[in-house]
N, C-alpha and C positions, 0 to 999 in steps of 0.2 A: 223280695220280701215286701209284703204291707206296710202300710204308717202304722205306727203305735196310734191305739187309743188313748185318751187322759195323758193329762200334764202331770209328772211325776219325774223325782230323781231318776238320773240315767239309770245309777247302780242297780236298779233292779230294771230296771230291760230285759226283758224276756222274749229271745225270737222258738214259736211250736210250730213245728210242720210252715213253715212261709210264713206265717202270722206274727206281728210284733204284740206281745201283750206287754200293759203297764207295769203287772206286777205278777212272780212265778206261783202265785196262788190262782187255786182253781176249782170253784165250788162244785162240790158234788152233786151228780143228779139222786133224785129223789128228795134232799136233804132242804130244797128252794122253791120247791115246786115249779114253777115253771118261770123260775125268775122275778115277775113281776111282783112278787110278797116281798123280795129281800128288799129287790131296790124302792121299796118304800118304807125300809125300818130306817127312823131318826137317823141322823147324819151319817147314813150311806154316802158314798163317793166312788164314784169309778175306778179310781186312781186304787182302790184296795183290794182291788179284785183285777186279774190278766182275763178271766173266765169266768162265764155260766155256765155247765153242762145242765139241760133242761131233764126233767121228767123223762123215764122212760115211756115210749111213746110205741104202740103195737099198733097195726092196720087198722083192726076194731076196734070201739071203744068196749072198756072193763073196768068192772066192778070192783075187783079184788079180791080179798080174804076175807072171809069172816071175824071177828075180833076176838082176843087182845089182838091188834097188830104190833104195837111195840111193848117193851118190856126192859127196864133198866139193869144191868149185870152187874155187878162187880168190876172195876175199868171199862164198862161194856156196854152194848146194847145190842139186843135181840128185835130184828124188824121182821115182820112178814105181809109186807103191803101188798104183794099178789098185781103190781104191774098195773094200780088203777090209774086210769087215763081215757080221756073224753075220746084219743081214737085220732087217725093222721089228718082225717082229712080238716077237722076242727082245729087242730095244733096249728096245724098249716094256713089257715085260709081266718081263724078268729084269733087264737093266741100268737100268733107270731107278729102281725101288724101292730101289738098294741103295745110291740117291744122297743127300745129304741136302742139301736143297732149303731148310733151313731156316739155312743157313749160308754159302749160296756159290747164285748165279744161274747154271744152266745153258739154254744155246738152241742145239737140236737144229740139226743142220746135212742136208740133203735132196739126195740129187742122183738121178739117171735117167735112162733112155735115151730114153723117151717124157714125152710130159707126163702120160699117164696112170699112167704112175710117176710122177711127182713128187708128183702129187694122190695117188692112195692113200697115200704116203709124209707126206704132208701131214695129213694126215687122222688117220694114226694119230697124229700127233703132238698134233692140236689136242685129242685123249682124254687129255691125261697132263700131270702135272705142271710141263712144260718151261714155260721162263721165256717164249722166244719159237724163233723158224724161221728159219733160213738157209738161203737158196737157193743152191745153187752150176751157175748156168744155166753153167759149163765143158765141162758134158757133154757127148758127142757125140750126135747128133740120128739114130737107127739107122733113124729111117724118112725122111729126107731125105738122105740120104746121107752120112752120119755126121759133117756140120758140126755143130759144137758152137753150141750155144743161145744161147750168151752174144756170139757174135761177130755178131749182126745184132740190131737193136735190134725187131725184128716179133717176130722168134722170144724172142726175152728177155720182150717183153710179152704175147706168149701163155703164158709159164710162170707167170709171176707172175699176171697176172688169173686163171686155173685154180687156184693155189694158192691167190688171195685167196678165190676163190669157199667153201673147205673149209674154213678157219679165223678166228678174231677173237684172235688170236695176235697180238701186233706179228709182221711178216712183214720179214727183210731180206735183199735179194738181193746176192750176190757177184758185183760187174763184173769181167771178164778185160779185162787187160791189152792185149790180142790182139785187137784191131778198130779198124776206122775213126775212129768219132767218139763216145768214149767219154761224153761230153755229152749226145748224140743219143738213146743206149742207156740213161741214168742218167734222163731225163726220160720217157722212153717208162715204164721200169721204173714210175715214180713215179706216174704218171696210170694206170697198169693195179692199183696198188694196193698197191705197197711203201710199208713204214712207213721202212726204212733202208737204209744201202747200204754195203753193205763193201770200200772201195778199196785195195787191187788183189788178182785172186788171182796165180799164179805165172808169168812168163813161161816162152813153151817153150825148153827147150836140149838138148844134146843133149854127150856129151863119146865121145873113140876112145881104145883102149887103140891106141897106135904100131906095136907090138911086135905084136899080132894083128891087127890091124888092122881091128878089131871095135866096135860101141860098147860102153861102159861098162855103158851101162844097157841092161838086158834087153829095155825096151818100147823100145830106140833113143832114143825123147825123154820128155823129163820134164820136170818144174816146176822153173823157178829159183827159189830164194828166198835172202834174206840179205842182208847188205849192199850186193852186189851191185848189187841192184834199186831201193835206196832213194830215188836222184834220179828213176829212171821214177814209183816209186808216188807220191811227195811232188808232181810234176808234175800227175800223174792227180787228186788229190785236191783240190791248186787250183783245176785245170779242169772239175770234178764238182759243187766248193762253191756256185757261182753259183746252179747249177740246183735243189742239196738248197735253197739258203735260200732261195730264192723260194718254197718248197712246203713249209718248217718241216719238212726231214725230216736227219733227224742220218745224220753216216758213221759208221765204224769206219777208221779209217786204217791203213792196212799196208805192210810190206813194208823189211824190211831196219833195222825197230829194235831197237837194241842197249843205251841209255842214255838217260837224261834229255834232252840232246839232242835226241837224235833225234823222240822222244816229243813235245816242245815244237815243235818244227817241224812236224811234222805237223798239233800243234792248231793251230799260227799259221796253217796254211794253209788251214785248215777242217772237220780234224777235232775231233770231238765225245768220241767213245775211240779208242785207240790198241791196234793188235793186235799181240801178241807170241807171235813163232812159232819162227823157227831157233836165236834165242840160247836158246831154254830146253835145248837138246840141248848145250849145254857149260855152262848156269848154269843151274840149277834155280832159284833165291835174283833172280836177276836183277829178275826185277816189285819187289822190297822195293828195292833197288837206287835202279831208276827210280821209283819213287816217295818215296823218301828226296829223290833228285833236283828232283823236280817241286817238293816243296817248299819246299827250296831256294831256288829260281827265285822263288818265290810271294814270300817274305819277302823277298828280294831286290831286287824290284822292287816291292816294297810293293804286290803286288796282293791282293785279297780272295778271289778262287776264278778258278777255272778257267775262267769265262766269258768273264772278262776277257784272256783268251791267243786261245779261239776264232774264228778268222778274220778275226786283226787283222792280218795282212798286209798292208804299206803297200806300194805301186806306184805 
């Protein structure tokens, strides 16, 4: 295992895939842009963050979607950024140097419309600094008829086995919400050669303006995320845990955490870190928050560390 980054209570020690992180929080990609925004909001600390996940990041660079891209829900939010990103070879070679790696763990996030994007995109990454690689097999699949990769568990295991082939990176893949027997998909993932797995990405929604009778969002549909989603992913993540622990591979939990709370339920359910994405867009401070929180909980329940939360889930 690595050193931990940042000086921080043990109790929250967090070892993913070999890596020591400070704290089991883990910002989401899209959510940071490429890192370098957060760690310069007012009294940032490394210490409040185990993880960056950066920008999803495709071969080429792209423009995205048309607008509205976002759009606020009810506990919710509806995105459809459309994958904008300046492209690997810029990522790689302009924004990752300007990162400092000796402060804070970042793990690049990969998506594509083929697998042979994923894999060059993979590649460039296993050259460079990053901590580790997320897969986001959500993409649509442009030479099978633009089913997304992540909704059959064949096509998920051929991205990951392609990507594992190009890297010695911990490799973790992002399961969508949005298929049959997310079990199925998460073990398949795991035997093709994922080190971890990211429970859940966004479910699809879609919202109408009354009045035009239009959608909201410009792509028509987009990613839920938010509190919204919270009892789908807390679900997912139960149903997921069997199969990581059989095979010693850690999650990342997501979807719809706001608080201390929420954060501990997810460990209880069997995740390992806990990812935090829409609340950062009204609380920057919120990670110091929830982990004020967790600690809390620790001394409270007179536990020792965080292991002891991990997928104790009584049934």
């Amino acid at each position: 295992m690595t050193g931990v980054i940042g000086d921080v209570a043990a109790s929250l020690h967090t070892d993913f895939c070999g890596l020591g992180l400070a704290s089991p929080l883990v910002l989401l990609s899209g959510c940071v842009g490429f890192g370098e925004e957060y760690t310069r909001v007012a009294g940032f600390s490394n210490t409040d963050v185990g993880a960056i996940v950066l920008k999803g990041t495709t071969g080429a660079a792209r423009l995205g979607n048309p607008p509205h891209r976002v759009f606020e829900t009810p506990a919710g939010m509806l995105n459809a950024i459309g994958l904008q990103n300046p492209g690997a070879d810029q990522v790689v070679g302009e924004i990752l140097p300007t990162l400092d790696f000796t402060e804070t763990r970042f793990f690049a996030n990969v998506s594509g419309s083929t697998i042979d994007e994923y894999v060059d995109v993979t590649r460039r990454f296993d050259d460079s600094p990053i901590d580790a690689i997320e897969i986001n097999i959500s993409c649509p699949n442009v030479k099978e008829g633009g089913v997304a990769f992540g909704n059959y568990p064949d096509m998920s295991a051929r991205v990951v086995e392609a990507c594992r082939r190009v890297t010695t990176k911990p490799l973790i893949t992002k399961l969508s919400p949005n298929q049959t027997d997310i079990r199925e998909n998460a073990r398949r993932c795991i035997e093709a050669g994922s080190d971890g797995l990211a429970v859940i990405n966004t479910l699809m929604g879609m919202a109408i303006d009354v009045h035009s009778r239009r959608p909201v969002i410009g792509n028509i549909q987009g990613g839920l995320s938010g509190p919204a989603i919270k009892p789908i992913a807390l679900l997912k993540v139960h149903q997921v845990y069997d199969v990581a622990k059989r095979h010693g591979v850690p999650i990342i939990g997501q979807g719809g955490i706001t608080n201390a709370t929420d954060a501990i339920e997810f460990m209880v359910a069997g995740a390992t870190t806990v990812g935090i994405g829409t609340a950062l867009f009204y609380d920057p401070h919120v990670c110091r928050k929830i982990n004020a929180g967790i600690r809390d909980y620790l001394r409270l329940h007179k536990l020792a560390g965080l292991s002891d939360l991990i997928g104790s889930l009584k049934t």
